[in-house]
C-alpha positions as a printed NumPy array, in Angstrom:
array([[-67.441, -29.501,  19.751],
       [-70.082, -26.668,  20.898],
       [-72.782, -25.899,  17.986],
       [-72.67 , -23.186,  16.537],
       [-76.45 , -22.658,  15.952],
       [-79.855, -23.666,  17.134],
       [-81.735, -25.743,  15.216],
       [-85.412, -25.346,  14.467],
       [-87.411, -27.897,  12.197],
       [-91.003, -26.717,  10.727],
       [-93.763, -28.649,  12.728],
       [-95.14 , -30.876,   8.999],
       [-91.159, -31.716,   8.417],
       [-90.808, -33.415,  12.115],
       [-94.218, -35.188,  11.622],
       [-93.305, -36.45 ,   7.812],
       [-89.555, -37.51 ,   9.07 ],
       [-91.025, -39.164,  12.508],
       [-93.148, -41.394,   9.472],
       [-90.355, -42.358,   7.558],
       [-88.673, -42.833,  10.422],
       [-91.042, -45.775,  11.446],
       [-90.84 , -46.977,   8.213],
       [-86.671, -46.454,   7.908],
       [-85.488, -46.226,  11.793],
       [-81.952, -45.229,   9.497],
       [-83.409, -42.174,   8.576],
       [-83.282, -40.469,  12.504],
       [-79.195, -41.35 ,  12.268],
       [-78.628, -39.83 ,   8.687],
       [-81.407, -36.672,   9.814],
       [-78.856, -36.606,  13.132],
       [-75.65 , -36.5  ,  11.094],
       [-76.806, -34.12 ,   8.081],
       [-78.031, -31.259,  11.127],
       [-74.844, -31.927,  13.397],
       [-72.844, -30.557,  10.147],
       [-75.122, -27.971,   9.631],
       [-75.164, -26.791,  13.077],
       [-71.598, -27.082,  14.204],
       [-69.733, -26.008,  10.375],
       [-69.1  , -22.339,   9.682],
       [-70.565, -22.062,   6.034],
       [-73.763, -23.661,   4.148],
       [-72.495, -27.127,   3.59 ],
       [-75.319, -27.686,   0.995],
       [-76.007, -26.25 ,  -2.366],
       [-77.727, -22.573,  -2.717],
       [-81.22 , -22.772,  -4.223],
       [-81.456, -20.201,  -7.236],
       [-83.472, -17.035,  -7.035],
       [-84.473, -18.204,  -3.188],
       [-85.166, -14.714,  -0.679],
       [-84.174, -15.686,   2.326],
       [-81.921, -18.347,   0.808],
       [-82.583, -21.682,   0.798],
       [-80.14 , -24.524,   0.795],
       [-79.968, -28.25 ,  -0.437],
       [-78.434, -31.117,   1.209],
       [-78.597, -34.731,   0.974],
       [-77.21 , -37.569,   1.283],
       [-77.582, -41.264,   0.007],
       [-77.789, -43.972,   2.508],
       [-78.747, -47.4  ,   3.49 ],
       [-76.776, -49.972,   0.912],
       [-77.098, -51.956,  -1.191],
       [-80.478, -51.001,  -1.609],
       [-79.483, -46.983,  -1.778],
       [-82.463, -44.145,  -0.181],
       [-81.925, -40.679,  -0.668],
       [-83.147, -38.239,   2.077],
       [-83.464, -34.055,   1.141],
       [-83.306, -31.669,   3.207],
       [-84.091, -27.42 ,   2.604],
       [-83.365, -25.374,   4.788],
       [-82.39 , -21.644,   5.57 ],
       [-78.761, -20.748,   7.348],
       [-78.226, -17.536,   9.673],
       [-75.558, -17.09 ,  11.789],
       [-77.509, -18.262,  15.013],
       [-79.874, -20.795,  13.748],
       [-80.5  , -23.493,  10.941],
       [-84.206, -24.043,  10.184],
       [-85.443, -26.907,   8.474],
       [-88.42 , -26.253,   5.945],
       [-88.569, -29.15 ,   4.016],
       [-87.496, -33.213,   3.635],
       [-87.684, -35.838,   1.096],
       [-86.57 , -39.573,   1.583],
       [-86.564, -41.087,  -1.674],
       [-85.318, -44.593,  -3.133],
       [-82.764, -44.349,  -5.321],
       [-84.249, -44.871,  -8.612],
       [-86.958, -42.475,  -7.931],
       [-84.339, -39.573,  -7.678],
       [-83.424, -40.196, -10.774],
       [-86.423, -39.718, -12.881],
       [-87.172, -36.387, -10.263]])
């Protein structure tokens, strides 16, 4: 399946994933998987972020069991290009006091 859009990620996102990613090599696969849905599906496949201009989306995704991570991602949606502002990878128990 062709993408749809380009993907851009902010320079301090790559350098904070490529971190975790030494810490968690399973966060590159579930990073891979979250942008291959939001480059190749037609609409926002997150949730919108309230009074955000551009908009902003939210998606994440839990991962790594039994021992569940979360990992965040922002980002803004045009028609030609997904750009990734921000992520978060989280442990489980932390996203639930956040």
């Amino acid at each position: 399946m062709k993408p749809l859009r380009k993907l851009r990620v902010a320079p301090a996102t790559k350098d904070y994933l490529r971190e975790e990613e030494e810490r968690d090599p399973s966060v590159r696969k579930v990073f891979d998987g979250l942008t291959w849905r939001l480059i190749h599906e037609q609409s926002p496949p997150g949730y919108p972020l309230p009074d955000s201009h551009p908009p902003r989306y939210l998606i994440k995704k839990v991962y790594r069991l039994p021992v569940p991570r979360l990992l965040r991602l922002v980002y803004q949606m045009t028609d030609k290009e997904v750009f990734i502002e921000l992520a978060q990878v989280v442990d489980f128990k932390e996203q639930e006091n956040s």
